[in-house]
C-alpha positions in Angstrom: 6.9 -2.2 55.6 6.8 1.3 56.7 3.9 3.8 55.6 6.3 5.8 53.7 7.3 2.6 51.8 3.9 1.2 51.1 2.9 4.7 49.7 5.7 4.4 47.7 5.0 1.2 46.5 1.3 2.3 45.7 2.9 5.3 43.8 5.0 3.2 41.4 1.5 0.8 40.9 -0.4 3.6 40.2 1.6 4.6 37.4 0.8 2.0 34.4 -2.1 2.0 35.4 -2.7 6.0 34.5 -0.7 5.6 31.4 -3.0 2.6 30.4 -6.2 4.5 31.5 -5.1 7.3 28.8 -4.1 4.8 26.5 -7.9 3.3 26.6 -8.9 7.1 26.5 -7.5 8.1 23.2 -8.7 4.8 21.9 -11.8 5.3 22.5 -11.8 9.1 21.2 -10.7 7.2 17.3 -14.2 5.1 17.9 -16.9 6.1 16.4 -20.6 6.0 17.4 -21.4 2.6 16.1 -18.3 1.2 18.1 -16.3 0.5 15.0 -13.1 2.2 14.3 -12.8 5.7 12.0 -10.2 6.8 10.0 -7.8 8.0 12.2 -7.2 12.3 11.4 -3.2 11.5 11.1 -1.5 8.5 11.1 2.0 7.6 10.0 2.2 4.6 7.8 -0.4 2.2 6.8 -0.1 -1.2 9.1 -1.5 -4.1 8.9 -1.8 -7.3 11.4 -2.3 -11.1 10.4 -4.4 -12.6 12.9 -5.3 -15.8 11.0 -2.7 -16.7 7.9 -4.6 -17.2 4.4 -7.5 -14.4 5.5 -7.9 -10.9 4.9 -5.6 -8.9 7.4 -6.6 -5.7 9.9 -5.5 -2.6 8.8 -5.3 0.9 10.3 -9.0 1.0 9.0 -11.7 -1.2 7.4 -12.6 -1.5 4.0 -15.9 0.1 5.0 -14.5 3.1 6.3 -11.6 3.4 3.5 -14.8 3.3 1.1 -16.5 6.8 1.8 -13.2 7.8 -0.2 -13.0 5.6 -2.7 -9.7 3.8 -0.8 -9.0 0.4 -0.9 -6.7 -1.8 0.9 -8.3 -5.4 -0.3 -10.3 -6.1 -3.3 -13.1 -8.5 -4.0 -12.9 -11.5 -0.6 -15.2 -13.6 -2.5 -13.4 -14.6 -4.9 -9.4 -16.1 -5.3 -8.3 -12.8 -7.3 -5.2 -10.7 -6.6 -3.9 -7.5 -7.4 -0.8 -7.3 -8.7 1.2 -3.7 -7.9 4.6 -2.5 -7.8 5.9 0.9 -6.5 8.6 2.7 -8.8 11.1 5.2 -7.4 13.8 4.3 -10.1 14.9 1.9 -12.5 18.3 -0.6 -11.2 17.7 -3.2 -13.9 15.1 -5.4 -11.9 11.9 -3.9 -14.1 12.2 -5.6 -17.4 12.3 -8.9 -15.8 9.1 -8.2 -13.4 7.9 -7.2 -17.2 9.0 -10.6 -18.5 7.2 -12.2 -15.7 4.1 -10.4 -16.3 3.8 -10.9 -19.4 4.6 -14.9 -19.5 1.5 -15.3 -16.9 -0.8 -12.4 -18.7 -0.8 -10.9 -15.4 -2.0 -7.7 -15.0 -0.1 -5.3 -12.9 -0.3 -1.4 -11.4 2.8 0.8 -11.5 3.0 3.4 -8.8 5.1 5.4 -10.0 7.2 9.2 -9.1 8.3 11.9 -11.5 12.2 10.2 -11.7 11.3 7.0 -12.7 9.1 8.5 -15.5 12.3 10.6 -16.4 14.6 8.0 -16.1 13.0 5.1 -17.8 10.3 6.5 -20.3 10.5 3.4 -22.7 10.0 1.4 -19.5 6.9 3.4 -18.8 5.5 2.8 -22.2 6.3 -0.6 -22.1 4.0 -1.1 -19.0 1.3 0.9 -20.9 1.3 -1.1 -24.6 1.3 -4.4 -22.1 -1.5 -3.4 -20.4 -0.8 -2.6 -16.9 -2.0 0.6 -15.4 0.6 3.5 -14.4 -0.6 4.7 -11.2 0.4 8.3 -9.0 3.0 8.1 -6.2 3.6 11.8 -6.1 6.1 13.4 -8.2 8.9 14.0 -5.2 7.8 11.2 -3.5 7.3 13.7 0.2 5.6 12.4 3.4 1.8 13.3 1.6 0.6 13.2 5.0 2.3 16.4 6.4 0.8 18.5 3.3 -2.9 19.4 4.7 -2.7 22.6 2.1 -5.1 21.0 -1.2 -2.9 23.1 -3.6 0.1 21.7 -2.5 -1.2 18.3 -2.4 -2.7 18.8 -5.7 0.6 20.1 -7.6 2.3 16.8 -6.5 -0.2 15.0 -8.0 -0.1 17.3 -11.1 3.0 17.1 -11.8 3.2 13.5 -12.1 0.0 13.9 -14.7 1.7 16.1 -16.8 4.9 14.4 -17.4 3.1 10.9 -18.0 1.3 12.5 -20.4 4.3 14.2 -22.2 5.7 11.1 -22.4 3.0 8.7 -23.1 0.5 10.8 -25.0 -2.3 10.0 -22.5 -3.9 10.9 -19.4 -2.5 9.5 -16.3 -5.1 7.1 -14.8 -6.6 8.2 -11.7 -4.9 6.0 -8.8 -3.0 7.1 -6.4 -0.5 5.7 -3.7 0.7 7.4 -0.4 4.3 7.4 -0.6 6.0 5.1 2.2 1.9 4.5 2.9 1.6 7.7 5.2 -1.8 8.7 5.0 -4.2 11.4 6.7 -7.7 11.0 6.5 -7.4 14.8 5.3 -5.2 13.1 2.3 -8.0 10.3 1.5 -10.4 13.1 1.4 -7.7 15.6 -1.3 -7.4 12.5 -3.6 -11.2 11.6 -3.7 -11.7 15.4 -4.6 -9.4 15.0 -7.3 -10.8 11.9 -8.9 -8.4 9.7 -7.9 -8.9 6.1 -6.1 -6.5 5.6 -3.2 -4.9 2.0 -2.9 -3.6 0.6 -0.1 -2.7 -2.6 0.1 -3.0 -6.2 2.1 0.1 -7.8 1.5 3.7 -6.8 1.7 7.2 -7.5 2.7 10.5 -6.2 3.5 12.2 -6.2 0.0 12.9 -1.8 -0.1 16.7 -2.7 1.0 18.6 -3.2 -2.2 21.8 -3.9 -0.2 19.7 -5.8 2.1 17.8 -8.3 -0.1 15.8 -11.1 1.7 16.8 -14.7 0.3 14.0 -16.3 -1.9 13.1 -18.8 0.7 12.3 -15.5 3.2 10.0 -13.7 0.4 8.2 -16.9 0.0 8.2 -17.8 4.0 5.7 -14.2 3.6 3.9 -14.1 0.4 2.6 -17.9 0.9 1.1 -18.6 3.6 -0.4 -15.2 4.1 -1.7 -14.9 0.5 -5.7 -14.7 0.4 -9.2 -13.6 -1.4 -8.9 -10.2 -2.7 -5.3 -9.6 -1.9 -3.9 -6.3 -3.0 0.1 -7.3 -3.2 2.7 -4.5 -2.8 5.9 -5.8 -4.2 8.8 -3.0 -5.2 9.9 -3.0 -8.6 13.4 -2.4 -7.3 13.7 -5.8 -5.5 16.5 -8.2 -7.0 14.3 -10.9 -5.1 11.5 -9.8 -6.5 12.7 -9.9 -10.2 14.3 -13.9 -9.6 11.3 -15.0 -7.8 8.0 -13.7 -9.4 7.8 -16.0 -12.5 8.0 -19.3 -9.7 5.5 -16.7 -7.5 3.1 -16.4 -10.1 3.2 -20.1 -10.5 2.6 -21.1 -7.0 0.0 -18.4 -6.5 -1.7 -19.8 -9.6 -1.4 -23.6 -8.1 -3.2 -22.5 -4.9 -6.2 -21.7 -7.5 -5.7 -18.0 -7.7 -5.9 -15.6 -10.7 -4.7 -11.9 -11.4 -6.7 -9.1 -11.9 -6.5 -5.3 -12.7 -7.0 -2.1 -10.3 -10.0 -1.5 -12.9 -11.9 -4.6 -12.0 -11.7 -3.8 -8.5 -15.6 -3.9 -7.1 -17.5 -0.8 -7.4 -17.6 1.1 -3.5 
């Protein structure tokens, strides 16, 4: 091989390995000093992995560092409890019956809602309210939270959604509060925290957003079964057709494996 060849060669090596060298670089600039990982500044959507079905997944940070402002993404690990929450853009007939479900397994549940679902479906909202559940702060317009870094700005979406819940209601909203599409800044952890308000993540989800595109009930169980565990904070949209069918026989077989349902409130103290 010519020398021209072989520094080719050595050329088209050498470039993976540079872009794997930065790679490792701006890793290591999202460590922090005790070698675990921070909150990253900016991120764009919550992610989780499941290294080992039935135990807690690894999110985009740890419950430790989520804690310094009062953000959750799992609840108590210690004990077979979930977390029941829905998010709420709008109401396609799917609600009532998550209601019904609810209800028939005294199953408490949080309701993120935005400012056109409250609109929409006000005796909907109340109904979640007189049954218990919480009612819980997606934003009003439902924007990408994380592109706001202005506090007023962040703080009228969140303030708008107070005041029409408590128009319609009568009460004050309580203080959780959801990312919309799970974009999240740790600027955004730290606006929420100053505004009283607990952010909740969560540690189990699926694809079930596509209402034209609704995953069979054997697919939603295929990934709310076997990767069920302690603690689990369950992210299920209120919108979901599949959700509606399935979550009476869901509840059942979640109860089966031994666990129980508990509220946002009874989440342990950070």
């Amino acid at each position: 091989m010519s020398l021209g060849k072989r520094m080719l060669r050595c050329g088209m090596l050498l470039i993976p390995c540079l872009f794997l060298a930065g790679a490792l670089w701006v890793q290591g600039r999202v460590l922090s000093a005790s070698g675990t990982a921070a909150v990253p500044a900016s991120a764009d959507n919550w992610g989780l992995s499941f290294p080992t079905e039935g135990e807690t997944p690894v999110g985009n940070a740890t419950a430790e560092q989520l804690a310094q402002y009062n953000a959750y993404y799992v609840g108590d690990t210690s004990q077979k409890v979930l977390y029941l929450t829905f998010d709420c853009g709008y109401e396609n007939g799917c609600t009532e019956r998550i209601l019904d479900a609810l209800k028939k397994h005294n199953a408490p549940a949080a309701f993120f809602v935005v400012g056109h679902m409250i609109e929409s479906a006000p005796d909907l909202i109340r109904r979640m309210v007189s049954e218990g559940h919480i009612v819980g702060n997606h934003t009003y317009h439902h924007p990408d939270m994380s592109a706001i870094s202005d506090q007023a700005a962040f703080q009228e979406e969140l303030e708008s959604l107070e005041a029409l819940y408590q128009e319609t209601v009568g009460e004050e909203l309580p203080r959780y509060y959801r990312p919309p599409q799970g974009k999240y800044s740790e600027e955004n952890l730290r606006q929420a925290q100053a505004l009283g308000y607990k952010t909740v993540l969560w540690s189990l989800a699926y694809v079930d957003w596509y209402t034209d595109d609704q995953p069979t009930a054997e697919e939603a169980y295929a990934k709310l079964l076997p990767r069920i565990h302690n603690g689990a904070i369950v992210l299920l949209h209120s919108t979901s057709e599949t959700n509606a069918e399935i979550l009476d026989d869901l509840l059942t077989k979640w109860e089966e494996m031994g666990y129980t349902f508990a509220s946002l409130d009874e989440l342990p103290q950070l």
